[in-house]
KETORBA-123899 format. One line per 5 residues: number of its first residue (from 1); for each residue x, y, z of N, C-alpha, C, O, CB. Coordinates in nm, 3 decimals. Each point is the difference from the previous one (the first is absolute). Glycine has a CB too. Example, Ala and Ser with C-alpha at 12.3 -4.5 7.8 and 13.67 -1.06 7.14 Angstrom:
// KETORBA-123899
1) 1.319:-0.569:0.780:-0.089:0.119:0.000:0.090:0.120:0.000:0.104:-0.002:0.066:-0.293:-0.115:0.059; 0.154:0.222:-0.197:0.082:0.119:0.006:-0.077:0.109:0.073:0.051:0.111:0.017:0.067:-0.174:-0.232 .
//
This chain:
// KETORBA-123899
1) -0.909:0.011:0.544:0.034:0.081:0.116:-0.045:0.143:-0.026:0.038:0.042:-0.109:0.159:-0.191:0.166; -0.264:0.228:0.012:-0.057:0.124:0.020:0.119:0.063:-0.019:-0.004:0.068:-0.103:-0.190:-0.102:0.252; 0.291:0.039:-0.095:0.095:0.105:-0.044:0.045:0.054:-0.174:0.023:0.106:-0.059:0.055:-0.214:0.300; -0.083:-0.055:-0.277:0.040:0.000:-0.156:-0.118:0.093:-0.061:0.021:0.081:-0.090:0.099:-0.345:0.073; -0.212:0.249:0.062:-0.103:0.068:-0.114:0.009:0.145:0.006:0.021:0.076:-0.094:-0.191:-0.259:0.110 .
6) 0.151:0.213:0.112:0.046:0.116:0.058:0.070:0.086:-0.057:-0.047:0.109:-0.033:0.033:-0.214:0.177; 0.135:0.071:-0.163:0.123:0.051:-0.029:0.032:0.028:-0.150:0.070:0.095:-0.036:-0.010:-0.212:0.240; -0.142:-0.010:-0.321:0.032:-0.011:-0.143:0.012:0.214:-0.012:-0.062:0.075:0.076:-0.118:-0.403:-0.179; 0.241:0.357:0.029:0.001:0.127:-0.105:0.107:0.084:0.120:0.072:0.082:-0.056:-0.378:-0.073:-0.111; 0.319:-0.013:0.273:0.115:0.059:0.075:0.124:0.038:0.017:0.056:-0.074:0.082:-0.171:0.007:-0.049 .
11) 0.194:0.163:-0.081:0.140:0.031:-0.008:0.070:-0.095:0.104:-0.068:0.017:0.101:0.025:0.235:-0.175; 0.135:-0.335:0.103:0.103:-0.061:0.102:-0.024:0.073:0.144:-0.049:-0.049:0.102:0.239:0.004:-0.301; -0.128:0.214:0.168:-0.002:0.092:0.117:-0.151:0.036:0.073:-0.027:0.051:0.108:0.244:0.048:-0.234; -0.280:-0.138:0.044:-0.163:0.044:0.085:0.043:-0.060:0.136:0.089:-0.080:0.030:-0.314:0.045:-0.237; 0.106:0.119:0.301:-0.038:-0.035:0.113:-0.127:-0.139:0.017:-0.099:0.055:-0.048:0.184:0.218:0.081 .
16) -0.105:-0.336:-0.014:-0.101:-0.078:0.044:-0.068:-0.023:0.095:0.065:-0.027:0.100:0.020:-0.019:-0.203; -0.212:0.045:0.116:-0.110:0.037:0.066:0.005:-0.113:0.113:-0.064:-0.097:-0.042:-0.075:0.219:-0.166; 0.183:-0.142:0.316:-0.031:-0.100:0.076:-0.116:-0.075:0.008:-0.108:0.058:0.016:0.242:0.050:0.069; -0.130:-0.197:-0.092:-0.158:-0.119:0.013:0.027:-0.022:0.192:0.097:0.005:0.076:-0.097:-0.218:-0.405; -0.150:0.187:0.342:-0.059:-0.005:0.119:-0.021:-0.223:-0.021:-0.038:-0.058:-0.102:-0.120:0.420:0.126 .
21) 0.199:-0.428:0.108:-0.033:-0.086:-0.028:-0.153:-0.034:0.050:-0.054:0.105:0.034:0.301:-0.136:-0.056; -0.334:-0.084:0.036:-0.131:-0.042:0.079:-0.023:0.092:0.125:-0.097:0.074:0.019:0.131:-0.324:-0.091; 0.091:0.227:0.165:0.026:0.047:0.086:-0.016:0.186:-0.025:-0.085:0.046:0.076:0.225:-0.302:-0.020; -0.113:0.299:-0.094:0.029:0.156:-0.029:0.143:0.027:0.028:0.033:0.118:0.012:-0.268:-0.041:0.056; 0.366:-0.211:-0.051:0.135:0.032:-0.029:0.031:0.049:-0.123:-0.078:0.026:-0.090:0.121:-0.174:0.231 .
26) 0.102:0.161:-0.140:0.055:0.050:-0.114:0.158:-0.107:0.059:0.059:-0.024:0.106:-0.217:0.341:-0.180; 0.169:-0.354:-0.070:0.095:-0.085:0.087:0.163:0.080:0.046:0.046:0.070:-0.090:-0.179:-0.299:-0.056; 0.186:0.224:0.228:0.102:0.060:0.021:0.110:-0.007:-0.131:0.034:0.110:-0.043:-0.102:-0.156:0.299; 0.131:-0.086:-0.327:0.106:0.058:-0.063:-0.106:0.021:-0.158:0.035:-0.075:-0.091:0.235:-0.061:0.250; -0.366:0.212:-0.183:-0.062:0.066:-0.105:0.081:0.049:-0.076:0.084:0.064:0.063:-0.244:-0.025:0.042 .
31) 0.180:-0.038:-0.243:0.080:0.087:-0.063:-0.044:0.135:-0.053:-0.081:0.020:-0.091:0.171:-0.218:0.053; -0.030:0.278:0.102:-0.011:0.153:-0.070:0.011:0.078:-0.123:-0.019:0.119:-0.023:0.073:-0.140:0.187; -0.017:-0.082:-0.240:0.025:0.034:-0.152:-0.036:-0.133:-0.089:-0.012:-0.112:0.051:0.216:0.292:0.012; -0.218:-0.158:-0.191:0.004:-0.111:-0.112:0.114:-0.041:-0.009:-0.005:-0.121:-0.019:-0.149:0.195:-0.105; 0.284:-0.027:0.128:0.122:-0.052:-0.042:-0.016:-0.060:0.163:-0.055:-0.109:-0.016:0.212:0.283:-0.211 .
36) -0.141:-0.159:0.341:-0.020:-0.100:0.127:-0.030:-0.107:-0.013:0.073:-0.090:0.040:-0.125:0.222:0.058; -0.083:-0.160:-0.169:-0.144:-0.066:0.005:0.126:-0.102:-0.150:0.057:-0.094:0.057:-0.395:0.335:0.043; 0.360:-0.237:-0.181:0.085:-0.067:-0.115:0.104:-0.044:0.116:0.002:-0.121:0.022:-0.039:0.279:-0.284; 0.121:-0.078:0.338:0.118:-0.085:0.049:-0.037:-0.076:0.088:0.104:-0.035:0.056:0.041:0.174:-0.095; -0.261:-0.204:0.103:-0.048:-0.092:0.106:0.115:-0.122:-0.058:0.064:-0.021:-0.103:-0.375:0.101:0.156 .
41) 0.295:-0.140:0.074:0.079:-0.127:-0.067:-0.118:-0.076:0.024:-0.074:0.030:0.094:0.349:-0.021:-0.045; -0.304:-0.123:-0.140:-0.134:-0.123:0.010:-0.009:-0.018:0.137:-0.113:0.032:0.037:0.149:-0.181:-0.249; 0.032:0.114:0.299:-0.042:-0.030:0.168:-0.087:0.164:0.045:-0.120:-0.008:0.026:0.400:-0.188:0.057; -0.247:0.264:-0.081:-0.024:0.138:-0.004:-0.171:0.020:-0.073:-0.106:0.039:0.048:0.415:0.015:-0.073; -0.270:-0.098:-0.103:-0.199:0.031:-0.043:-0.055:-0.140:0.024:-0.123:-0.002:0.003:0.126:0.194:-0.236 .
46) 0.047:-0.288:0.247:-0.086:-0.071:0.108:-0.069:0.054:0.141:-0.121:-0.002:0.017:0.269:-0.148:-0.118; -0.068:0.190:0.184:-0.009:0.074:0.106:-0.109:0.106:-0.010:-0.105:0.018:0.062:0.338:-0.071:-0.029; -0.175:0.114:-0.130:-0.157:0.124:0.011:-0.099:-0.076:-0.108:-0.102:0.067:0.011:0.239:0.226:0.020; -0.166:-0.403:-0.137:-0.105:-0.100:-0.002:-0.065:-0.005:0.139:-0.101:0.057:0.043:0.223:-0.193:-0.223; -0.031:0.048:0.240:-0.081:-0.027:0.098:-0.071:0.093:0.126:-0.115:-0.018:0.039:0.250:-0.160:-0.123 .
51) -0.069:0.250:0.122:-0.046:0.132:0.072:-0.116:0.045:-0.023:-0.077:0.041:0.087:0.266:0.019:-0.089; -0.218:-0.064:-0.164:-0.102:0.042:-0.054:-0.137:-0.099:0.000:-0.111:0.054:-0.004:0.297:0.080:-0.119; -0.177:-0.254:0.126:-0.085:-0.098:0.007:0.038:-0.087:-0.129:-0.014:-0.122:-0.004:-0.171:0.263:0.141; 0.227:-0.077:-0.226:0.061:-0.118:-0.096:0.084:-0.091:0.016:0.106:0.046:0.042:-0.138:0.080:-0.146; 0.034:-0.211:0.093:0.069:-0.110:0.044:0.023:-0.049:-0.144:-0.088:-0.019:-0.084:-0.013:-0.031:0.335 .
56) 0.253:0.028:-0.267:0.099:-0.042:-0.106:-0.100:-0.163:-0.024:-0.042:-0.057:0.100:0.347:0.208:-0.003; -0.334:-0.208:-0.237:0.012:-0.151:0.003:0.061:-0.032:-0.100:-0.050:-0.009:-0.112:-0.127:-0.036:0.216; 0.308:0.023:-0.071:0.099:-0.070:-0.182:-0.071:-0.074:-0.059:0.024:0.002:-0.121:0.196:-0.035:0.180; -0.328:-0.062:-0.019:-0.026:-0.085:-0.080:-0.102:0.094:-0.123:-0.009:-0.027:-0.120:0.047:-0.196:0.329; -0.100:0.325:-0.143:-0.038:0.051:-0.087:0.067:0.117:-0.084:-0.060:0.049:-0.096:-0.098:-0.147:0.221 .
61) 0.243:0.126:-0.099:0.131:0.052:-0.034:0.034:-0.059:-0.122:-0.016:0.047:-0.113:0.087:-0.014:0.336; -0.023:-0.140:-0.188:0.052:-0.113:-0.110:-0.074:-0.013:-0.108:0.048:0.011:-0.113:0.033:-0.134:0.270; -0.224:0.093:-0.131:-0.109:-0.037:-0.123:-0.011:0.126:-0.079:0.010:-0.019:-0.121:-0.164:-0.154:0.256; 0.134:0.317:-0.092:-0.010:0.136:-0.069:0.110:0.002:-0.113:-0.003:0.022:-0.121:-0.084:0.103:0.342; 0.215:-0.169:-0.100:0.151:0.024:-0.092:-0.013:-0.103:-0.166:0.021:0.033:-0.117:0.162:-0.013:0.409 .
66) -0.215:-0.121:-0.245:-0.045:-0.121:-0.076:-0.052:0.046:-0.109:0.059:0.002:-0.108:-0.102:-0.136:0.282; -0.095:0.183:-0.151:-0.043:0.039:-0.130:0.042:0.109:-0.037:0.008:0.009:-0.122:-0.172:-0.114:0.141; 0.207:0.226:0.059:0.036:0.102:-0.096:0.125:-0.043:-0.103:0.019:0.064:-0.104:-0.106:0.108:0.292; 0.161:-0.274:-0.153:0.121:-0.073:-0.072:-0.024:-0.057:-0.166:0.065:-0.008:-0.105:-0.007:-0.073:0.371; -0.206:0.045:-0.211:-0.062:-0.107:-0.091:-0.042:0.156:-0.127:0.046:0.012:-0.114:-0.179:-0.289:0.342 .
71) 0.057:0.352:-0.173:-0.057:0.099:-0.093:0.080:0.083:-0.057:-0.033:0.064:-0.100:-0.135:-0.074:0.210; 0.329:0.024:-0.029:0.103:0.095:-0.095:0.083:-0.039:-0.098:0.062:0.066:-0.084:-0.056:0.035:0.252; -0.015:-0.272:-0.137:0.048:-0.075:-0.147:-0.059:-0.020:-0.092:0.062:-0.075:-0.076:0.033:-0.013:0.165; -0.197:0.120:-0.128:-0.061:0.051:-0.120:-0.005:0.116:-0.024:-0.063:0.040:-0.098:-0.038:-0.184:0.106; 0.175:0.237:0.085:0.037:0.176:-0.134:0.118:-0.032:-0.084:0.098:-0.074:0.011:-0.148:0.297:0.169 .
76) -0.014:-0.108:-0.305:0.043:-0.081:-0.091:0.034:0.154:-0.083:0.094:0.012:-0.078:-0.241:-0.298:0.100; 0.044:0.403:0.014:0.004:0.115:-0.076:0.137:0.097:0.128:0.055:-0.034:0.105:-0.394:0.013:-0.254; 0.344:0.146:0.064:0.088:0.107:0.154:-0.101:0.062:0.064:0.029:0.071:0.096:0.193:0.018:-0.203; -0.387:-0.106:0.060:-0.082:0.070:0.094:-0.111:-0.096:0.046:-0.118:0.018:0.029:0.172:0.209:-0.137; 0.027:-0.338:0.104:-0.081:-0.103:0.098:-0.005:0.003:0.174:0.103:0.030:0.060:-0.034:-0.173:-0.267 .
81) -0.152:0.123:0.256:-0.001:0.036:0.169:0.048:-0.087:0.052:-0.014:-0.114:-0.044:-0.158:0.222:0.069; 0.241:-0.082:0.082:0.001:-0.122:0.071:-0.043:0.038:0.163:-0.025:0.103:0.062:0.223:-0.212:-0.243; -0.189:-0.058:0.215:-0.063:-0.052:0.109:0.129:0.064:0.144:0.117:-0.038:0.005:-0.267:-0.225:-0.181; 0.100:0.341:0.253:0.114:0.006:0.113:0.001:-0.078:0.079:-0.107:-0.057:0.025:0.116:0.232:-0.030; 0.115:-0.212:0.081:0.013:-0.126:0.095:0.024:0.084:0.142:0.049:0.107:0.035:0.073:-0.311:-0.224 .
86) -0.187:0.089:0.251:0.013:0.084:0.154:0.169:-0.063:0.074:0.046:-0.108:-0.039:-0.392:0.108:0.100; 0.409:0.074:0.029:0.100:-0.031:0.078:-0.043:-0.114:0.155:-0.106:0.008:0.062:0.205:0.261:-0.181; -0.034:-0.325:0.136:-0.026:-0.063:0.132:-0.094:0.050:0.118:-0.073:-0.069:0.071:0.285:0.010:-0.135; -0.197:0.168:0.066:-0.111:0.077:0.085:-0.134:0.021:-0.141:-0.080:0.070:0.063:0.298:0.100:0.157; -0.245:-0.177:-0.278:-0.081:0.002:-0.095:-0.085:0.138:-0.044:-0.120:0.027:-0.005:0.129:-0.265:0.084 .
91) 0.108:0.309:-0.106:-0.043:0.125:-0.053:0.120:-0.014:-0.137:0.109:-0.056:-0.015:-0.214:0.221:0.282; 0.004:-0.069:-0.364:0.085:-0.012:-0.107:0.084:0.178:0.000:-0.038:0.109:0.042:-0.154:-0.338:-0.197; 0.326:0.179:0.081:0.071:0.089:-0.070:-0.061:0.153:0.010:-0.094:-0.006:-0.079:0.162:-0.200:-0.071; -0.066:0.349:0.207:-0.024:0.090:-0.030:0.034:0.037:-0.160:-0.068:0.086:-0.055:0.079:-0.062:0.308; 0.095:-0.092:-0.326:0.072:0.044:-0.119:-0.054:-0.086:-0.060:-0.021:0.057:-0.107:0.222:0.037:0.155 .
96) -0.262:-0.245:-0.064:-0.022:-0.092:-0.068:-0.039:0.058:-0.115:-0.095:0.077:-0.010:0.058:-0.218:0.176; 0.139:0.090:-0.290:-0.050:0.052:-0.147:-0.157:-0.045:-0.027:-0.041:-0.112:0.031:0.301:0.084:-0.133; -0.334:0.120:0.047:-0.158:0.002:-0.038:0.031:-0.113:-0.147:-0.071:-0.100:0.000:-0.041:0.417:0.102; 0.188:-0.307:-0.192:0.034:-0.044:-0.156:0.111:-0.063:0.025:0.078:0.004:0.096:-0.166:0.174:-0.240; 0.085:-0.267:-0.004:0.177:-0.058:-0.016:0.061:0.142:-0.077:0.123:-0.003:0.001:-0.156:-0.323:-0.060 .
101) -0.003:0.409:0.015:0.079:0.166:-0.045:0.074:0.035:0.160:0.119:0.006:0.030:-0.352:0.127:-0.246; 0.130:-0.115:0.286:0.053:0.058:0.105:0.113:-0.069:0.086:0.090:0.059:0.059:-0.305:0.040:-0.073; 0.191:-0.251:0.010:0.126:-0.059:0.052:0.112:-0.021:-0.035:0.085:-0.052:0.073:-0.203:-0.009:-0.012; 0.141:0.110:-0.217:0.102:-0.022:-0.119:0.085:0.131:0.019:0.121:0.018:-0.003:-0.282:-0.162:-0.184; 0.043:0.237:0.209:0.062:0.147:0.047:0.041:0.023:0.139:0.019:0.118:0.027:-0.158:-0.031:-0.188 .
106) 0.160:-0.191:0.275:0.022:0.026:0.118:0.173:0.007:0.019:0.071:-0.073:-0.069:-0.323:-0.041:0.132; 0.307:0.203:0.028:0.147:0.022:0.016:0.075:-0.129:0.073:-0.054:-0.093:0.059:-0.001:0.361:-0.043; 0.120:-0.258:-0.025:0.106:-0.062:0.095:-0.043:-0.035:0.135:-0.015:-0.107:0.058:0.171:0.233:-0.176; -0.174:0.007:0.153:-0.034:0.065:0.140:-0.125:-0.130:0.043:0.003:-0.097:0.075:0.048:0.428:-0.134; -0.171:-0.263:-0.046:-0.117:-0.032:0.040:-0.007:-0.154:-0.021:-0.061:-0.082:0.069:-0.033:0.317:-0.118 .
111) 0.159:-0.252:-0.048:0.019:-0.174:0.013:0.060:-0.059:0.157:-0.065:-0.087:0.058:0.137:0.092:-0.348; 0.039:0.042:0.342:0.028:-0.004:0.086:-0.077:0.002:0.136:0.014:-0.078:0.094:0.124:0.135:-0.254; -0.229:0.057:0.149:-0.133:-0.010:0.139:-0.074:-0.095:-0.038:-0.039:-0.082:0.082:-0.001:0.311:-0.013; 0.002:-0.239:-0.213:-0.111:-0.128:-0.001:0.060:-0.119:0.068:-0.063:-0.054:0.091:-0.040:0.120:-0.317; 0.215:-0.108:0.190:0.043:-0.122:0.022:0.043:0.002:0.163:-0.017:-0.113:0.047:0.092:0.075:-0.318 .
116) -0.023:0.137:0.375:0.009:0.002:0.138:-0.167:-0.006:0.045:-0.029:-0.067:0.099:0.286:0.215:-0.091; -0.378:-0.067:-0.094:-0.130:-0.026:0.096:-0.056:-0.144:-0.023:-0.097:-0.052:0.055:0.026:0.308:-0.064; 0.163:-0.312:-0.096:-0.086:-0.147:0.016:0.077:-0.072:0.077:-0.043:-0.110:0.035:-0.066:0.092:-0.247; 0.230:0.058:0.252:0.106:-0.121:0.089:0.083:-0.047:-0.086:0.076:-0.090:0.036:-0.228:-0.002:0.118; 0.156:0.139:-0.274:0.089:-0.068:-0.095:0.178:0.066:-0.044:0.033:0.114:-0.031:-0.310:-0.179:-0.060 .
121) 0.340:-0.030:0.102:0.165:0.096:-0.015:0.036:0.074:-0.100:0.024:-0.060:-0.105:0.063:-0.093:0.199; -0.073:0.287:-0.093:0.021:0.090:-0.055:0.106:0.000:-0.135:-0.009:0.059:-0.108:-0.073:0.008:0.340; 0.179:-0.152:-0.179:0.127:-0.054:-0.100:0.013:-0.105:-0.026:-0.052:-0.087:0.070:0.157:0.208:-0.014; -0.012:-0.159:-0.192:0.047:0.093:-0.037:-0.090:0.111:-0.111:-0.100:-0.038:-0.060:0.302:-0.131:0.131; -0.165:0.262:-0.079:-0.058:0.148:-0.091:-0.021:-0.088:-0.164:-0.081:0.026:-0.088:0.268:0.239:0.242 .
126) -0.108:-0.344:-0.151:-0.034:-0.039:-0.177:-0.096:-0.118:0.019:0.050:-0.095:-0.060:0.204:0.153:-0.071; -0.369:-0.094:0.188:-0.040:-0.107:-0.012:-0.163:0.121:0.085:-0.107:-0.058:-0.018:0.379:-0.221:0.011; -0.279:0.337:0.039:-0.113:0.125:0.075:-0.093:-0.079:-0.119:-0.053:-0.110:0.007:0.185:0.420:0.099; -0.132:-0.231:-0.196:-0.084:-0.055:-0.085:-0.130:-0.064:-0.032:-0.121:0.020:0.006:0.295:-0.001:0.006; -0.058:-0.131:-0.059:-0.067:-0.175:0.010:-0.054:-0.051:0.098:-0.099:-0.074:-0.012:0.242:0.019:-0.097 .
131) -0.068:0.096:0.262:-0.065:-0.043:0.139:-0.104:0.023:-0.013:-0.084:-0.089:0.010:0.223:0.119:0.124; -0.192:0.161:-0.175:-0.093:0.060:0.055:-0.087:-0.086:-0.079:-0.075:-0.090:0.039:0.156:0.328:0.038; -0.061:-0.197:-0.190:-0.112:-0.132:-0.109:-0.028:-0.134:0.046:-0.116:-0.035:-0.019:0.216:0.117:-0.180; -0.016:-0.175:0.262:-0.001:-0.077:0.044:-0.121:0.005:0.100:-0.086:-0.088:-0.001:0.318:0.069:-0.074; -0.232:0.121:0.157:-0.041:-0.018:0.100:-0.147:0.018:-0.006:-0.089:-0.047:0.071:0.302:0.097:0.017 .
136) -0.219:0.024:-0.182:-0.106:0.060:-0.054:-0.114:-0.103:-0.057:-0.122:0.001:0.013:0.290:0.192:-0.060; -0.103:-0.259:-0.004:-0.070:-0.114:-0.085:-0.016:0.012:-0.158:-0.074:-0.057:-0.080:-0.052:0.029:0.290; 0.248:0.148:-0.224:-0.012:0.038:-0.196:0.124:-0.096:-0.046:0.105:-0.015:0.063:-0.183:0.328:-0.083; 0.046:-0.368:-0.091:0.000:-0.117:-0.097:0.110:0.040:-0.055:-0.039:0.099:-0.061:-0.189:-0.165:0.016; 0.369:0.053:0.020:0.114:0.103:-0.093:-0.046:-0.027:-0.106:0.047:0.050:-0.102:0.167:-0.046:0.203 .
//
């Protein structure tokens, strides 16, 4: 999604540059900020997907998620990379840890958004973790 690329290196509070669609729209509920553009709910960046001409396909959704699953169970070092997974609307994580360092070092908090932008339940707080790993496709 054009927005994601867009946006990588951006404070939350930035402003964001409206995109023009085929048409020369802009879609009406556009978000005005990065922290906006993060609180979409998946029906929501579907919506502006599609507005835009992208059109969501889980199935290919699924296969990306698939292998990035497949490639993060073999990190093995703390500055091994990993693979980001896209959300139902199929944009990935603005926060998605780059390393397993960086995901070892993620808060509470940020565990917490990861796991609401993938659709996944937030609680309980002692299990954040393992989910996120879980979800991730890292190996305990």
């Amino acid at each position: 999604f054009h927005l994601q690329q867009t946006t990588s290196g951006l404070p939350p509070g930035d402003a964001l540059q409206p995109l023009q669609n085929a048409a020369g729209i802009i879609a009406p509920n556009f978000p005005p900020t990065l922290r906006d553009l993060n609180a979409l709910t998946d029906v929501q960046r579907s919506q502006l997907l599609q507005f835009y001409g992208r059109p969501v396909n889980p199935l290919a959704t699924r296969v990306t998620n698939i292998e990035a699953r497949q490639m993060n169970a073999t990190v093995q070092a703390q500055a091994d990379a990993l693979q980001p997974l896209q959300n139902a609307a199929g944009i990935i994580a603005p926060n998605f840890p780059p390393t397993l360092r960086d995901l070892n070092a993620l808060t509470d908090v940020q565990r917490s958004q990861l796991l609401q932008f993938y659709g996944r339940p937030v609680n309980p707080l002692a299990t954040r973790d393992h989910r996120l790993k879980q979800l991730f496709g890292i190996r305990p």
